[in-house]
N, C-alpha and C positions, 0 to 999 in steps of 0.2 A: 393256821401256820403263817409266821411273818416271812415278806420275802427276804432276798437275800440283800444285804444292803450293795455290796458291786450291780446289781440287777435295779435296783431302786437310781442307782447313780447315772444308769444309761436312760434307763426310760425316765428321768429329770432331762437330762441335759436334749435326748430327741425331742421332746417336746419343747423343749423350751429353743431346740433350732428350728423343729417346722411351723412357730411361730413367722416365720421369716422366709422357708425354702417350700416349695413342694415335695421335695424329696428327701429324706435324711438316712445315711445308714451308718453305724458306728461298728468301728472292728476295735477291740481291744487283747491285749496280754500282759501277763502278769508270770513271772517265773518264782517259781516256790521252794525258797531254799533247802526246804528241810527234807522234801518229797524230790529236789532233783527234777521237777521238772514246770514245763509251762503249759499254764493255760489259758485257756482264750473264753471270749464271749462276743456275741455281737446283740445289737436289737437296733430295727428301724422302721419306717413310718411312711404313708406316701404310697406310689405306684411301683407293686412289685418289679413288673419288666422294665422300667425305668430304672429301678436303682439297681437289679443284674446287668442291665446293659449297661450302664455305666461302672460299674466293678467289673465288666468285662474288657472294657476298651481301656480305663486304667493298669490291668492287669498285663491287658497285650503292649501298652506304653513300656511299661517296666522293664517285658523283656527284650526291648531295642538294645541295642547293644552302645548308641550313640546319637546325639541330637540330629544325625541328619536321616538315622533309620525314623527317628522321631517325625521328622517332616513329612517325610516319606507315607509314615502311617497315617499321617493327619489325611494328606492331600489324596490317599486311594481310600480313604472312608467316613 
């Protein structure tokens, strides 16, 4: 069975970043007209807890509400 080519596109493009990083993680979407809705994919490469813990401290970035809640997070963690 061939894979799927959006699948083949991540795991190109990760490896051809962990050429470079220890860690890679890619999040992707795509919204489908016809079906009304969106889907997603990820795939990545590297040290699991590494790249959760960094999609976690991203994640907690985002939901500051302002650059100085931002500072604020950097400087307690």
């Amino acid at each position: 069975m061939e894979k799927d080519p959006d699948l083949k596109i991540l795991e190109n493009h990760v490896a051809q970043l962990a050429e470079h990083f220890d860690t890679v993680q890619i999040f992707v979407t795509r919204y489908i007209g016809e079906s009304k809705e969106t889907v997603n994919a990820h795939y990545g490469t590297g040290n699991y807890f590494a790249r959760v813990g960094q999609v976690g401290t991203w994640v907690s970035i985002q939901e500051c509400s302002n650059m100085e809640h931002e500072d604020e997070f950097r400087e307690n963690n």
